[in-house]
Biopython code that builds the backbone (N, CA, C, O; Angstrom):
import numpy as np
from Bio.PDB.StructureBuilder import StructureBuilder

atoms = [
    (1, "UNK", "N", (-11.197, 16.535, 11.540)),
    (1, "UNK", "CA", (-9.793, 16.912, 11.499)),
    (1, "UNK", "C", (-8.924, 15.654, 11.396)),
    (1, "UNK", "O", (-9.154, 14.647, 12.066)),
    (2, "UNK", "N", (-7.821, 15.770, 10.443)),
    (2, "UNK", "CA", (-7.000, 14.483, 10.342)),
    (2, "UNK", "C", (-6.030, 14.600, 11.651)),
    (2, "UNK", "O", (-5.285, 15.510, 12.013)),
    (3, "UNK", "N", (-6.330, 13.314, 12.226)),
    (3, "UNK", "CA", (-5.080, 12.914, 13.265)),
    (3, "UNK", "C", (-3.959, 11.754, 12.224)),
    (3, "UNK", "O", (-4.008, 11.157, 11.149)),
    (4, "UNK", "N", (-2.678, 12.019, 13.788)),
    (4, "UNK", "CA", (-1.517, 10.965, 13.353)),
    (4, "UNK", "C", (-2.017, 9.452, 13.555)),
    (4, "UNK", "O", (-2.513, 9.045, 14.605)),
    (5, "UNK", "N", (-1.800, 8.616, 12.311)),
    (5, "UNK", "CA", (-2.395, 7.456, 12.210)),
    (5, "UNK", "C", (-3.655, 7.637, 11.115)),
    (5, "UNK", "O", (-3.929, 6.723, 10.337)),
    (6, "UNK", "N", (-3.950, 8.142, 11.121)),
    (6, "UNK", "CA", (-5.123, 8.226, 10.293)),
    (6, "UNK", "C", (-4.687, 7.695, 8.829)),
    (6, "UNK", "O", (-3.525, 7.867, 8.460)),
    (7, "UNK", "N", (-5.581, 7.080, 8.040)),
    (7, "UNK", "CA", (-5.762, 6.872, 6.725)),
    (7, "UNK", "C", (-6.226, 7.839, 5.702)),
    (7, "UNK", "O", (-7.418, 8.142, 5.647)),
    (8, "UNK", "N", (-5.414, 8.305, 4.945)),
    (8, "UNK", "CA", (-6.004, 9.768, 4.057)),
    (8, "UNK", "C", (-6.161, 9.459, 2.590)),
    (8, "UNK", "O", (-5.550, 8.427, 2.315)),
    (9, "UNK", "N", (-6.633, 9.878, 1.786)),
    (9, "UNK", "CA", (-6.739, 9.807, 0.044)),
    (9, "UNK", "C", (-6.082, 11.080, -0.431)),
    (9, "UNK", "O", (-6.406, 12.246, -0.208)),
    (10, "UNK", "N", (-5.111, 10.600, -1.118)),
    (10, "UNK", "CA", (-4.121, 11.954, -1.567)),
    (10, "UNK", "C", (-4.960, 12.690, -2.840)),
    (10, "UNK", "O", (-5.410, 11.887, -3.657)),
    (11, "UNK", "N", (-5.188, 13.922, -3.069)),
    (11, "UNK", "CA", (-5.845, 14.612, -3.723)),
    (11, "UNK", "C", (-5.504, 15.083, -4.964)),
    (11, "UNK", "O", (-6.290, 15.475, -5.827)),
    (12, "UNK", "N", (-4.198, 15.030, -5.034)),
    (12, "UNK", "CA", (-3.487, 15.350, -6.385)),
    (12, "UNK", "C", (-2.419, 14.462, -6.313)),
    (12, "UNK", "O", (-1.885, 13.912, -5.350)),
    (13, "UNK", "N", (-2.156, 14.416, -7.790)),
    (13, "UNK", "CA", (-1.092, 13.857, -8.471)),
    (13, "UNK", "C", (0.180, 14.325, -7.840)),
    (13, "UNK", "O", (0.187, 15.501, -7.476)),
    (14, "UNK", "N", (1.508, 13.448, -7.601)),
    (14, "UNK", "CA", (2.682, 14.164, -6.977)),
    (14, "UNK", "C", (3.542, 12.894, -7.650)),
    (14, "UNK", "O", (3.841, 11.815, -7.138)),
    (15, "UNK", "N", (3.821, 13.404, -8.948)),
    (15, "UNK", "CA", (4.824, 12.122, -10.063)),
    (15, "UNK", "C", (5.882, 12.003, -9.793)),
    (15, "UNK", "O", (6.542, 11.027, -10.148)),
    (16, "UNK", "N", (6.328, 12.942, -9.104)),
    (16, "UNK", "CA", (7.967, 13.033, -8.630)),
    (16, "UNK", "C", (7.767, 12.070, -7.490)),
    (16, "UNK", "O", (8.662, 11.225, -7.477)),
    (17, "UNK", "N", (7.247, 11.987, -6.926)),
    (17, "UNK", "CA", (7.167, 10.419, -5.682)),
    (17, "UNK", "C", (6.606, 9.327, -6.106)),
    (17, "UNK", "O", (6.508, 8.370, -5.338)),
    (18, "UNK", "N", (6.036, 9.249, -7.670)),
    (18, "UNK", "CA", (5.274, 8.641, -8.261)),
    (18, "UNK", "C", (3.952, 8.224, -7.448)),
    (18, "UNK", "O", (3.563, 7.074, -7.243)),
    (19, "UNK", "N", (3.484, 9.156, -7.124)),
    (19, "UNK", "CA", (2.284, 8.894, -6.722)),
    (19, "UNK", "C", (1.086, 9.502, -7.340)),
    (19, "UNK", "O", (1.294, 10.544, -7.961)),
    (20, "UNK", "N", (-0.442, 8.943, -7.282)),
    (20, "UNK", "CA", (-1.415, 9.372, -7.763)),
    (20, "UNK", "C", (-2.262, 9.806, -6.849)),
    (20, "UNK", "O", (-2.232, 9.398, -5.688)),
    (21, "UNK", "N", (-3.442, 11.031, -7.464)),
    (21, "UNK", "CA", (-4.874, 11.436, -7.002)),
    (21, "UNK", "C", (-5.301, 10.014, -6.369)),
    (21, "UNK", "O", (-5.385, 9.169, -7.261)),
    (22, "UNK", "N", (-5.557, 9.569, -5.244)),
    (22, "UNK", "CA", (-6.537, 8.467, -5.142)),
    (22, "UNK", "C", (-5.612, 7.391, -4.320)),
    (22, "UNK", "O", (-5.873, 6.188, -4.306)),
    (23, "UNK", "N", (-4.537, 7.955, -3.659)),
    (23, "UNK", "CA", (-3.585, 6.983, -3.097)),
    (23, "UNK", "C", (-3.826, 7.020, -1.843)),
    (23, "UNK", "O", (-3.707, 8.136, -1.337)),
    (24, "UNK", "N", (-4.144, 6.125, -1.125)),
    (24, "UNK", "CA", (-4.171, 5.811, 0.252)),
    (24, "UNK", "C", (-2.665, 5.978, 1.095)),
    (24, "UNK", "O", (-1.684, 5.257, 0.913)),
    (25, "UNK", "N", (-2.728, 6.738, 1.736)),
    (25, "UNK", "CA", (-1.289, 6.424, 3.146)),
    (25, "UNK", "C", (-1.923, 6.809, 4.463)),
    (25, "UNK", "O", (-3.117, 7.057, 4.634)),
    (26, "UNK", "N", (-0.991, 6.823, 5.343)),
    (26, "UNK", "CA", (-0.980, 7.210, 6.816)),
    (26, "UNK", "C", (-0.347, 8.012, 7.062)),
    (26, "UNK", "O", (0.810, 8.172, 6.673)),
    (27, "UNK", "N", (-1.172, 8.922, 7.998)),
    (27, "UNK", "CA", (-0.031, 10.105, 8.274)),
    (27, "UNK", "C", (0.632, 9.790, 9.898)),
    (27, "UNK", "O", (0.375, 9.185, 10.939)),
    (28, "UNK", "N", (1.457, 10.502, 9.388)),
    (28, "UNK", "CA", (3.054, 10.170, 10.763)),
    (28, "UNK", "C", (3.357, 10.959, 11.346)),
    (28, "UNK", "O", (4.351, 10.910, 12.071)),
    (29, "UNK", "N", (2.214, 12.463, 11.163)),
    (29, "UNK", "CA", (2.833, 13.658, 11.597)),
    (29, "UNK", "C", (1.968, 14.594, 11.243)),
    (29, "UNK", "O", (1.668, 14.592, 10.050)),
    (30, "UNK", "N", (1.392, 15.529, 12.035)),
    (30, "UNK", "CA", (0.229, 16.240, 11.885)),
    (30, "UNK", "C", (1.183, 18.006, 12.358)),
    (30, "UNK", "O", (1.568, 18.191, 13.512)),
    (31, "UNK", "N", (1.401, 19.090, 11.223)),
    (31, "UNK", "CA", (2.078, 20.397, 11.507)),
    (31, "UNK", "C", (0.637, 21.275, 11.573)),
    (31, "UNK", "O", (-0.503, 21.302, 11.110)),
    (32, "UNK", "N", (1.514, 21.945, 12.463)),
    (32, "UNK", "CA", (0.983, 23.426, 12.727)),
    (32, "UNK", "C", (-0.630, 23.300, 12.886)),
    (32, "UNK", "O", (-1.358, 24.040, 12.224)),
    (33, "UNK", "N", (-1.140, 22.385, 13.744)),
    (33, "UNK", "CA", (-2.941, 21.998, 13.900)),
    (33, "UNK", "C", (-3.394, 22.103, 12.991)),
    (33, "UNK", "O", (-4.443, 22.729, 12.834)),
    (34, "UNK", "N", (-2.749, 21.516, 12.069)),
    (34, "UNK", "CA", (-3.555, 20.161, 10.608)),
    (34, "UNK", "C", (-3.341, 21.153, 9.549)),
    (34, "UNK", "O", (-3.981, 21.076, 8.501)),
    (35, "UNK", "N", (-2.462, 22.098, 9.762)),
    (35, "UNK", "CA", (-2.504, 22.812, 8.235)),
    (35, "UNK", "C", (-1.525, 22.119, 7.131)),
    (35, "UNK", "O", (-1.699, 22.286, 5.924)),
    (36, "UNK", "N", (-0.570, 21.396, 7.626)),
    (36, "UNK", "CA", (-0.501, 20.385, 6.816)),
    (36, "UNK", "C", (0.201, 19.059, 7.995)),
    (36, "UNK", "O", (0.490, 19.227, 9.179)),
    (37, "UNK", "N", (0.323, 17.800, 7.188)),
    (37, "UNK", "CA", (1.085, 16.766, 7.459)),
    (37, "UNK", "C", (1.811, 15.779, 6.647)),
    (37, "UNK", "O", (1.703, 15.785, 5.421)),
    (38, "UNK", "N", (2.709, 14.744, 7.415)),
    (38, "UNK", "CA", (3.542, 13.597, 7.086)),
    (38, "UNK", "C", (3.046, 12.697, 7.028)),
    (38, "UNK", "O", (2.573, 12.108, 8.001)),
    (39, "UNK", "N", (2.998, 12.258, 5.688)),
    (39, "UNK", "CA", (2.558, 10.654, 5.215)),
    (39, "UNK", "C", (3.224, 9.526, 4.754)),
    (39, "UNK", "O", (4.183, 9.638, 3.990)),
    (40, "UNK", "N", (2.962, 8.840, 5.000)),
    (40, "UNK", "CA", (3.808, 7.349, 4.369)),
    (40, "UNK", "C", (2.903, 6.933, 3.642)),
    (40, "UNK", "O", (1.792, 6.656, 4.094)),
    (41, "UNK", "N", (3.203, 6.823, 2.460)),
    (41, "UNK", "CA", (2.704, 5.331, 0.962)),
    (41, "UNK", "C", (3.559, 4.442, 1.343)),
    (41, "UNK", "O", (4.705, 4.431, 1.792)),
    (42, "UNK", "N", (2.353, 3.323, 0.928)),
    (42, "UNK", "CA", (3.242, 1.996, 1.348)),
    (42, "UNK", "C", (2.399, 1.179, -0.062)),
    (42, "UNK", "O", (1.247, 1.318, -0.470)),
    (43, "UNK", "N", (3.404, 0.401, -0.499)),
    (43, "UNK", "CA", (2.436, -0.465, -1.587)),
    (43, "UNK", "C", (1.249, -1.540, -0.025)),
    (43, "UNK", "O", (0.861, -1.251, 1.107)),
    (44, "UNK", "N", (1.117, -2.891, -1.044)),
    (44, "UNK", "CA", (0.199, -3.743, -0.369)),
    (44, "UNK", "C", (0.531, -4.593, 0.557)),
    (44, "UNK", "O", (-0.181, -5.188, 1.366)),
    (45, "UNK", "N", (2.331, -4.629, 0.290)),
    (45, "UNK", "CA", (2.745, -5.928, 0.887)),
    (45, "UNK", "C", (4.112, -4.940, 2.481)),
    (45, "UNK", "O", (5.058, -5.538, 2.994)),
    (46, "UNK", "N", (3.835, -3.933, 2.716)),
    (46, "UNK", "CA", (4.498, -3.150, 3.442)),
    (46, "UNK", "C", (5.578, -2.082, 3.121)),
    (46, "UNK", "O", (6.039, -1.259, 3.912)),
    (47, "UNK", "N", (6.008, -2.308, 1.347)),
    (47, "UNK", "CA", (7.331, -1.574, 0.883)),
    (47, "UNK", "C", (6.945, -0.184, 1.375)),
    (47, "UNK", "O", (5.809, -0.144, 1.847)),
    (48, "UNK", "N", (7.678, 1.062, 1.378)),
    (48, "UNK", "CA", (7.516, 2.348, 1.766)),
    (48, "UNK", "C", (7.761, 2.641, 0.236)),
    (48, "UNK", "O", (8.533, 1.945, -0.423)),
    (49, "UNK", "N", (7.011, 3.792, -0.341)),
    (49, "UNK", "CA", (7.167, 4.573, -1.349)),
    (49, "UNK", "C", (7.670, 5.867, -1.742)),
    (49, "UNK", "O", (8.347, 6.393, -2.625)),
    (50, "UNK", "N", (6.865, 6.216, -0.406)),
    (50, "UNK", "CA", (7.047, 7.997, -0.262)),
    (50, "UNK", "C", (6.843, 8.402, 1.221)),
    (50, "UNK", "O", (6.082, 7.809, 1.986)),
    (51, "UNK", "N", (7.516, 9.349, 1.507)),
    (51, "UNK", "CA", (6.839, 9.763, 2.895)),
    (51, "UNK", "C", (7.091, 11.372, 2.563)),
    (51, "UNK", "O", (8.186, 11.925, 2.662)),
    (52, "UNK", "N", (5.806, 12.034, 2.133)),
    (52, "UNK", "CA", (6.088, 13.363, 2.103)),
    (52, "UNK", "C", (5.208, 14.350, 3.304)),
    (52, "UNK", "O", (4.346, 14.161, 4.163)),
    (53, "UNK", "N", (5.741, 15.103, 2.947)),
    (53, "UNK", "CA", (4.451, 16.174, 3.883)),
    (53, "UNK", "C", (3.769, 17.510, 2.811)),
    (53, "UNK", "O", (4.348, 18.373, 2.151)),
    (54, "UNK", "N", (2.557, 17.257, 2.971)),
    (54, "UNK", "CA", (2.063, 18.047, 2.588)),
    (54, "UNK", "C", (0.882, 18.993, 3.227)),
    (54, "UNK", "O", (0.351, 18.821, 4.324)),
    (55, "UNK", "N", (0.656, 19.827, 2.469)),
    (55, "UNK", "CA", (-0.429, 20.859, 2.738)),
    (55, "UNK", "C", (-1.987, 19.939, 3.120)),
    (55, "UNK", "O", (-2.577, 19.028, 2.539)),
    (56, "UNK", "N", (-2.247, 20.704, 4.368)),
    (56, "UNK", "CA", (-3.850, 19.644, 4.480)),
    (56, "UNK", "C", (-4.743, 19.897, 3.351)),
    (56, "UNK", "O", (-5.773, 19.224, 3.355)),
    (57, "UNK", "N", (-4.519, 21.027, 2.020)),
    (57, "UNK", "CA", (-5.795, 20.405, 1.245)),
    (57, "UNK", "C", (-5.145, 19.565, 0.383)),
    (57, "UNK", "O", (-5.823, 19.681, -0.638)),
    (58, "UNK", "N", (-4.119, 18.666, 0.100)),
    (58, "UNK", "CA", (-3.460, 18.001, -0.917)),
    (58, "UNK", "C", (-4.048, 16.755, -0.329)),
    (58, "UNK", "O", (-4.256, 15.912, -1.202)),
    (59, "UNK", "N", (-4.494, 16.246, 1.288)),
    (59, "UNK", "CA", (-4.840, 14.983, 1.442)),
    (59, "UNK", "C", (-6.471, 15.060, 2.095)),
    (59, "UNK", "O", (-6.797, 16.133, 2.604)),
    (60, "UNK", "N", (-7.491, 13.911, 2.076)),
    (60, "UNK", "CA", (-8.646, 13.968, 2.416)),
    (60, "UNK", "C", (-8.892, 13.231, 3.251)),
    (60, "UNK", "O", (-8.299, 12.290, 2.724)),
    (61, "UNK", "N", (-9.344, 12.736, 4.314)),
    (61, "UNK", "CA", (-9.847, 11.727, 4.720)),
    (61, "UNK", "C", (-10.544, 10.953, 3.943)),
    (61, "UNK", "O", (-11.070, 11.466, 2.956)),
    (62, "UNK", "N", (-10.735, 9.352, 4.236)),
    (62, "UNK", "CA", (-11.500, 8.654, 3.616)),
    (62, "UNK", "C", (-12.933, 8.503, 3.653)),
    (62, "UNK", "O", (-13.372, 8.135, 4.743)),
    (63, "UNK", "N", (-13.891, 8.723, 2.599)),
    (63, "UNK", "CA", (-14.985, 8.774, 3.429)),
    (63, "UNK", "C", (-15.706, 7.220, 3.196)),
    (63, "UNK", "O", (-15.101, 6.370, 2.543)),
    (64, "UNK", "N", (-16.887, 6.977, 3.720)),
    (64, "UNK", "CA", (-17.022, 5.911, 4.834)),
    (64, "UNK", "C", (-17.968, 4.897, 3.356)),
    (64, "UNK", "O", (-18.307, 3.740, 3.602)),
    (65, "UNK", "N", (-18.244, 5.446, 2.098)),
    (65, "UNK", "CA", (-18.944, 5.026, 0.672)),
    (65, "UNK", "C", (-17.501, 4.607, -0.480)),
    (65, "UNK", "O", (-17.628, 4.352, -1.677)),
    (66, "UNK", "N", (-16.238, 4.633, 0.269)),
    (66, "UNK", "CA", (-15.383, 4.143, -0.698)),
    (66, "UNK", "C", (-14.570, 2.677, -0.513)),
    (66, "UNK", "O", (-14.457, 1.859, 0.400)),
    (67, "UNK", "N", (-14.120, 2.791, -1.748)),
    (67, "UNK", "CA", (-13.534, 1.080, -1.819)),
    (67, "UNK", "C", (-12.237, 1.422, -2.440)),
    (67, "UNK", "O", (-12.095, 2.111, -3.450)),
    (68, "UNK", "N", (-11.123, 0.764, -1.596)),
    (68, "UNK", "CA", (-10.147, 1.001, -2.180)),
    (68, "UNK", "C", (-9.790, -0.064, -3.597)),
    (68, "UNK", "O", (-10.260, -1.186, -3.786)),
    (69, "UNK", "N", (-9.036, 0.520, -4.284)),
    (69, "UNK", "CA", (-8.274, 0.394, -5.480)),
    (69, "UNK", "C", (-7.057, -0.326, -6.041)),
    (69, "UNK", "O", (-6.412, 0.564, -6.596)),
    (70, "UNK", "N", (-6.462, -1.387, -6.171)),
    (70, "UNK", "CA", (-4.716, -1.718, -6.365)),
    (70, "UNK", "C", (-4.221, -1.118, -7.750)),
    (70, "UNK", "O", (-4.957, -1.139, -8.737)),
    (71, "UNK", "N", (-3.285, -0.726, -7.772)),
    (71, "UNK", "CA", (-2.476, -0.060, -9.113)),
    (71, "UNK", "C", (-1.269, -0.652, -8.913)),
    (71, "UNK", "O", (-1.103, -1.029, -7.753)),
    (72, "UNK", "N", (-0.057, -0.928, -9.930)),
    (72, "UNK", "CA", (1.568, -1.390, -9.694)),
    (72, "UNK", "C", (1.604, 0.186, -9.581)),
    (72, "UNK", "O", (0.797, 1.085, -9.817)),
    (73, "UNK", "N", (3.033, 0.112, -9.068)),
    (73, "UNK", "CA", (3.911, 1.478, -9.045)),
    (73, "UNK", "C", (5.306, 0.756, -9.494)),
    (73, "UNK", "O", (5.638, -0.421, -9.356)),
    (74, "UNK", "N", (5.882, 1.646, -9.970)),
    (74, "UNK", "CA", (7.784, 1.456, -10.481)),
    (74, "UNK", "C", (8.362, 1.763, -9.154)),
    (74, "UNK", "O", (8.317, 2.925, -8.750)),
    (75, "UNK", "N", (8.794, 1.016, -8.580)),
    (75, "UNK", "CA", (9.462, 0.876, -7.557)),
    (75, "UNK", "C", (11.369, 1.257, -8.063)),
    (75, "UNK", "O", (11.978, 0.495, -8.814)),
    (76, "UNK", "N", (11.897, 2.312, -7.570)),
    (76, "UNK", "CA", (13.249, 2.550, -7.549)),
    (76, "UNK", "C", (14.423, 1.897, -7.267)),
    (76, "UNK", "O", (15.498, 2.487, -7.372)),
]
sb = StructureBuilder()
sb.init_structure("model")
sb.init_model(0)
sb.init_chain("A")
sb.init_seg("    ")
for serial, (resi, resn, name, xyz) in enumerate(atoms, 1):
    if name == "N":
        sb.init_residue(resn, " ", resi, " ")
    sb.init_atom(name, np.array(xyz, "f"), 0.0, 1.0, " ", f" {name:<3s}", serial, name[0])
structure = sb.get_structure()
C-alpha cells in the first residue's frame, strides 16, 4: 500500500501538467485509504512541477529492478 512520503511511478501520461508515464514524485497525501493520492513532481534540482492528486491506479510504487531516467520538461 502507498504511504505519505513514498516515491511512486506515474502510470499514465497527464500533458496538461506536462507530465509523463514513467515520472517519479512523492506523495503528500494519501485519500480515502489509498484509493487515491497527492503528489509532487519535482525536476532534479528541487523546482515543483505539478502537485496533482490522483486515482491510486494512475500511480505505482517503484519496484526494487528499476533505474531511474532524466528527461527536460518546459518549465512555465
Amino acid at each position: 500500500m502507498i504511504k505519505e512520503l513514498d516515491s511512486v511511478v506515474l502510470a499514465a501520461d497527464l500533458p496538461k501538467e506536462g507530465l509523463a508515464a514513467g515520472d517519479i514524485g512523492t506523495v503528500v497525501l494519501v485519500h480515502d485509504g489509498g484509493k487515491g493520492c497527492t503528489v509532487e513532481f519535482m525536476t532534479l534540482t528541487g523546482n515543483t512541477i505539478a502537485v496533482v492528486t490522483l486515482l491510486g491506479t494512475q500511480v505505482r510504487p517503484i519496484a526494487k529492478d528499476e533505474i531511474a531516467h532524466a528527461r527536460p520538461v518546459a518549465l512555465a
